[in-house]
N, CA, C and O atoms as CSV, one atom per row, in Angstrom:
chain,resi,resn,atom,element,x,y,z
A,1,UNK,N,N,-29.267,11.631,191.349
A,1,UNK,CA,C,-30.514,11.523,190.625
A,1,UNK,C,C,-31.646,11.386,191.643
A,1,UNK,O,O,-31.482,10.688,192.644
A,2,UNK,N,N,-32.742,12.009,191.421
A,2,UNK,CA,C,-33.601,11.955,192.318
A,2,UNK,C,C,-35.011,10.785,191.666
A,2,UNK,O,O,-35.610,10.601,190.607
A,3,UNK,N,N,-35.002,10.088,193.424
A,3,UNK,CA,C,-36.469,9.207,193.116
A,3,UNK,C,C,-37.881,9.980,192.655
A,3,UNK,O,O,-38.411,11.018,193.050
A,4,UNK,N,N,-38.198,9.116,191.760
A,4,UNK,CA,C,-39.645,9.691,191.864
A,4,UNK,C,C,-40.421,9.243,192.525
A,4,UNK,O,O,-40.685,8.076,192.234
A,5,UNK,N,N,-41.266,9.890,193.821
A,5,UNK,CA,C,-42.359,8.985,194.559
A,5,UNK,C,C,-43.391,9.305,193.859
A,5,UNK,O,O,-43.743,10.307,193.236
A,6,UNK,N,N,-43.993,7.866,194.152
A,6,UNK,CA,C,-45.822,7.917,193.392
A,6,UNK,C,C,-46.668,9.159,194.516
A,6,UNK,O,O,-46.528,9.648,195.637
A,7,UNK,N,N,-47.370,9.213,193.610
A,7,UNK,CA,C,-48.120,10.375,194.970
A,7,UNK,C,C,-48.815,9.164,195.720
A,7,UNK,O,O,-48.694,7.966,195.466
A,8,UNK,N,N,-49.674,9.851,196.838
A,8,UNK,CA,C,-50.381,8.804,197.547
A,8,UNK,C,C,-52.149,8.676,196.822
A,8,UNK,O,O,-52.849,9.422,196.137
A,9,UNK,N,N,-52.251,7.826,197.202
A,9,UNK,CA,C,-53.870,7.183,196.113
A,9,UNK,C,C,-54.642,7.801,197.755
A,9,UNK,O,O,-54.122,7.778,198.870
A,10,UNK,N,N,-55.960,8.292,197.375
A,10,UNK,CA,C,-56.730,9.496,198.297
A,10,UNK,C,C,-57.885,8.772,197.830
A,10,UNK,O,O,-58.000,8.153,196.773
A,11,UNK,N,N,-58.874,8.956,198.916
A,11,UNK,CA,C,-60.352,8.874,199.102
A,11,UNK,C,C,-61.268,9.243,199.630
A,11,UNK,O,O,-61.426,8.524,200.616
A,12,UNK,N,N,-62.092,10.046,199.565
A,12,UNK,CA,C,-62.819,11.067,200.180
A,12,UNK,C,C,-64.080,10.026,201.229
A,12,UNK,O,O,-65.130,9.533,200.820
A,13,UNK,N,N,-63.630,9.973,202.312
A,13,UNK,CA,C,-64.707,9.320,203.421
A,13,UNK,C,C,-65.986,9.550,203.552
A,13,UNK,O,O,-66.814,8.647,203.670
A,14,UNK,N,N,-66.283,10.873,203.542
A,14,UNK,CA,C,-67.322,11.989,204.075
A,14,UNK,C,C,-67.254,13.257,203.472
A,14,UNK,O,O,-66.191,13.860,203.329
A,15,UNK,N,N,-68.636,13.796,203.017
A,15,UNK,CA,C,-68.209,15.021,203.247
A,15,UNK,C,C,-69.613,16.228,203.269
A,15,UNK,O,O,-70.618,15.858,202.662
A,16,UNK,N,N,-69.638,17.003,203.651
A,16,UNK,CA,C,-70.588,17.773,203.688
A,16,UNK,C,C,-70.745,19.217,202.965
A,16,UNK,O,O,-70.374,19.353,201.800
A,17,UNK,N,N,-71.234,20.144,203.601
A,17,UNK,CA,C,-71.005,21.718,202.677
A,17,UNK,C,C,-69.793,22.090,203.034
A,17,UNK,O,O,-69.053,22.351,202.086
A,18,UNK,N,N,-69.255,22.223,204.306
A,18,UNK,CA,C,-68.248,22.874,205.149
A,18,UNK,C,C,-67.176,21.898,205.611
A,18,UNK,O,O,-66.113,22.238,206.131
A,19,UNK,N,N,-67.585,20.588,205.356
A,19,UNK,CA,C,-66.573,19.580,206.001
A,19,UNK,C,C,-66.101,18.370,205.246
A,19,UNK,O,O,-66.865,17.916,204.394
A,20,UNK,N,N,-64.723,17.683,205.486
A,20,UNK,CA,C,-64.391,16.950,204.665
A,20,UNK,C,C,-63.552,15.808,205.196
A,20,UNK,O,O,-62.488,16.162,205.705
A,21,UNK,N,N,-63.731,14.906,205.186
A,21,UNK,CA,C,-62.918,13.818,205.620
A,21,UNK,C,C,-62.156,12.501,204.611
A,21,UNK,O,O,-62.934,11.986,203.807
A,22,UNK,N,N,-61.283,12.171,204.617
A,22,UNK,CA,C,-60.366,12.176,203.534
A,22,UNK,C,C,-59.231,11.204,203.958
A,22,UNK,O,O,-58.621,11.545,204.971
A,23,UNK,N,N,-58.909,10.243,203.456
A,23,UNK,CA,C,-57.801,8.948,203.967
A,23,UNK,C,C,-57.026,9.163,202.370
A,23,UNK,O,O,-57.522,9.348,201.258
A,24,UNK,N,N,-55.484,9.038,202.868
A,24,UNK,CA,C,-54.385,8.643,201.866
A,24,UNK,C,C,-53.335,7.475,202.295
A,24,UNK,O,O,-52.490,7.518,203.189
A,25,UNK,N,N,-53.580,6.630,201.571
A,25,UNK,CA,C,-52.570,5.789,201.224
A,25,UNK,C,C,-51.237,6.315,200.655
A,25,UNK,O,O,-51.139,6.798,199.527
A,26,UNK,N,N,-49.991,6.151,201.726
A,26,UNK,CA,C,-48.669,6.989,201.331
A,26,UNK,C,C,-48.018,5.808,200.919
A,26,UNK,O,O,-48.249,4.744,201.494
A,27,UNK,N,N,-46.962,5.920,199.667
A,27,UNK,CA,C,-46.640,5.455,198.964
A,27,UNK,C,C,-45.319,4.242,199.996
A,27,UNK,O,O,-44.527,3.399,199.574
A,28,UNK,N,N,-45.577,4.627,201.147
A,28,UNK,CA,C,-44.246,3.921,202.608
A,28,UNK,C,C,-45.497,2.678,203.093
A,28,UNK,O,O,-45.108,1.748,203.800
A,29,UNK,N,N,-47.201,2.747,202.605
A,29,UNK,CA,C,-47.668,1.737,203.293
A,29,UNK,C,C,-48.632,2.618,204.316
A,29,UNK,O,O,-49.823,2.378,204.515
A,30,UNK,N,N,-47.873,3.681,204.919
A,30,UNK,CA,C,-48.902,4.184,205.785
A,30,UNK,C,C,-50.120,4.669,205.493
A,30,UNK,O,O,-50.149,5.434,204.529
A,31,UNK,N,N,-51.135,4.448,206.045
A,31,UNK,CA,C,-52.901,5.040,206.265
A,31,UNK,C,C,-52.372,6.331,206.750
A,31,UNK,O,O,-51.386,6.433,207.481
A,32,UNK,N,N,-53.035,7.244,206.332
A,32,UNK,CA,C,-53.276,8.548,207.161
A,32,UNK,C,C,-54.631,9.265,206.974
A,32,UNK,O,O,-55.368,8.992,206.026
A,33,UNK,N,N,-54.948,10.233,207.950
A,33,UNK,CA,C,-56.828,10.081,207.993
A,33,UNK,C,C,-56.396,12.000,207.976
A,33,UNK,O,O,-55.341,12.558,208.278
A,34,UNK,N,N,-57.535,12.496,207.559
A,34,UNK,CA,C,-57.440,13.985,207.955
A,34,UNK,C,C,-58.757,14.662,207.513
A,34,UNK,O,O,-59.380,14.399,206.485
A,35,UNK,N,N,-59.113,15.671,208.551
A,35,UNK,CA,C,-60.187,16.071,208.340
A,35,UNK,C,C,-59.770,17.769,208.025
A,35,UNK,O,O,-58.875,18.465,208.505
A,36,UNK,N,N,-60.802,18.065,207.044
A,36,UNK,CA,C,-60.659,19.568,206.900
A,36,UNK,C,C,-62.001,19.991,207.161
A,36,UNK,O,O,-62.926,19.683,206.408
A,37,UNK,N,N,-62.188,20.857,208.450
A,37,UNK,CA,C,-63.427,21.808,208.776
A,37,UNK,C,C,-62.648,23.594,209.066
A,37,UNK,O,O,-62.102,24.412,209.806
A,38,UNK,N,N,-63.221,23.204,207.716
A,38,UNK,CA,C,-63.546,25.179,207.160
A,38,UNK,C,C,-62.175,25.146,207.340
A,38,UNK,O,O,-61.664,24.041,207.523
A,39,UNK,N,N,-61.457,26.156,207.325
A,39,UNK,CA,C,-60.145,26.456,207.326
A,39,UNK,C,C,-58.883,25.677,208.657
A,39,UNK,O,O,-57.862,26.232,209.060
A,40,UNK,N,N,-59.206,24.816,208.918
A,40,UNK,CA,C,-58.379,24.219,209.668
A,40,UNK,C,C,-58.697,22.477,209.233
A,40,UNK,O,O,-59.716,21.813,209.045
A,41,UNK,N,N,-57.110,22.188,209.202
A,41,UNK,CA,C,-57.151,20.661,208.843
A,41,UNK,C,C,-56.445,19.640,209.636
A,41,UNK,O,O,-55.244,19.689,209.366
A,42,UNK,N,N,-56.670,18.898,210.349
A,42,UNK,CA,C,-56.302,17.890,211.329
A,42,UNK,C,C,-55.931,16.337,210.497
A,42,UNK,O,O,-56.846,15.750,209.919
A,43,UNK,N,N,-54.998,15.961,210.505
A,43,UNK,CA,C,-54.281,14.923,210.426
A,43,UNK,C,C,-54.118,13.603,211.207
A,43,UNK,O,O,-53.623,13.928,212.286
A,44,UNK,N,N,-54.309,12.206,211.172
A,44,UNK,CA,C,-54.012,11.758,212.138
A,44,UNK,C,C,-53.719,10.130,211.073
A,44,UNK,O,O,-54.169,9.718,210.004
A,45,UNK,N,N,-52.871,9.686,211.952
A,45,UNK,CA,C,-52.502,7.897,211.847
A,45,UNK,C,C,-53.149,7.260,212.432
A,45,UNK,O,O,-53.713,7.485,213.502
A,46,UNK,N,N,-53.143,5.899,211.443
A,46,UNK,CA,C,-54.297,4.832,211.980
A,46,UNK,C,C,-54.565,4.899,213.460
A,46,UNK,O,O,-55.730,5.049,213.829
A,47,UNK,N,N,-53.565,4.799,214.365
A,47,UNK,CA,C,-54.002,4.852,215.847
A,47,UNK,C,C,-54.784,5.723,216.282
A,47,UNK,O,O,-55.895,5.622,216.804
A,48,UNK,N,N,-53.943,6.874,215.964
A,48,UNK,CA,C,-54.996,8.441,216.129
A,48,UNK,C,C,-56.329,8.427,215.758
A,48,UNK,O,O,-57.168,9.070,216.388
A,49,UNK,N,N,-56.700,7.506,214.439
A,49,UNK,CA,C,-58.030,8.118,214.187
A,49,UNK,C,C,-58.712,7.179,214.675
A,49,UNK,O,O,-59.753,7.715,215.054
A,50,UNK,N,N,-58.763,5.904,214.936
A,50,UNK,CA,C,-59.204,4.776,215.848
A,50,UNK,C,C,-59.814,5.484,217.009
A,50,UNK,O,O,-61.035,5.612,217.108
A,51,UNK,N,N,-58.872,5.997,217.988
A,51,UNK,CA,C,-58.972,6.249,219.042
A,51,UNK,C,C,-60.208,7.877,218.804
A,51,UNK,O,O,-61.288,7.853,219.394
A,52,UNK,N,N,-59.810,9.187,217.868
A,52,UNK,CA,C,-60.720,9.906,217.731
A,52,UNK,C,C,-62.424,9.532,217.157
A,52,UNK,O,O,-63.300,10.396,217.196
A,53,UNK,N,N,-62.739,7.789,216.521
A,53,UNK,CA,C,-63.239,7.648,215.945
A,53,UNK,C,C,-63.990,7.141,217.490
A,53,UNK,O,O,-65.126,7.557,217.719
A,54,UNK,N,N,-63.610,6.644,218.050
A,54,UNK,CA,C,-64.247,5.986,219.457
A,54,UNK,C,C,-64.680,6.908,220.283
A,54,UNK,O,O,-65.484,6.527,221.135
A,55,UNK,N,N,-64.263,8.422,220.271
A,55,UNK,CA,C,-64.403,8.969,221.033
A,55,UNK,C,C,-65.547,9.777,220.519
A,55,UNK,O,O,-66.476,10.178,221.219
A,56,UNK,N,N,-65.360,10.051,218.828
A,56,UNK,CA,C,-67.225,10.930,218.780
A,56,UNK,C,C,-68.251,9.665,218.460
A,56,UNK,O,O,-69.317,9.993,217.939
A,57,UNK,N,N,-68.073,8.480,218.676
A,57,UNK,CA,C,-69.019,7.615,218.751
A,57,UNK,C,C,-69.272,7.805,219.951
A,57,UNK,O,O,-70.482,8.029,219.955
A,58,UNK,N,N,-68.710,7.891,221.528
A,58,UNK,CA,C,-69.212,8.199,222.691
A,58,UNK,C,C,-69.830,9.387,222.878
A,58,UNK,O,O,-70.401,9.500,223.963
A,59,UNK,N,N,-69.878,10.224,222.204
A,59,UNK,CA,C,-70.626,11.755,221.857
A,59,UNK,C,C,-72.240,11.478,222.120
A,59,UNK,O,O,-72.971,12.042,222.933
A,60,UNK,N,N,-72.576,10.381,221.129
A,60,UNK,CA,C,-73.956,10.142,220.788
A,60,UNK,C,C,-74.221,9.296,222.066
A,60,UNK,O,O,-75.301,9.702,222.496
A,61,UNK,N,N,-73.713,8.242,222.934
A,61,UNK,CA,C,-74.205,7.436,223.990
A,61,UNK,C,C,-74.587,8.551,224.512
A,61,UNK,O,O,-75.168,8.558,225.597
C-alpha cells in the first residue's frame, strides 16, 4: 500500500515580471529555496541559500 505524502506548503518570496523566488516546506521538515529566472530554475537548501543570500548582498557594497 502506498503512503500518501502531503505535498509541501509553498510561498512565494519575491517576484517580478520575469522572476520568481519561492520557499517550500517539504513534508521531511526540510526548507528549500528556488528561484525561477525565465526559463531556468535553481534550487537550493537552507545552507545554500544563506550563503547565495550573502553573496548578492555583497553585490550592492
Amino acid at each position: 500500500m502506498a503512503k500518501n505524502s502531503p505535498d509541501p506548503q509553498t510561498q512565494i518570496i519575491a517576484e517580478s515580471e520575469n522572476y520568481l523566488a519561492w520557499k517550500a516546506e517539504e513534508p521531511d521538515g526540510e526548507v528549500t529555496y528556488h528561484l525561477e529566472l525565465n526559463n531556468v530554475t535553481l534550487h537550493f537548501f537552507q545552507e545554500e541559500w544563506d550563503e547565495f543570500l550573502s553573496l548578492v548582498n555583497s553585490l550592492s557594497a
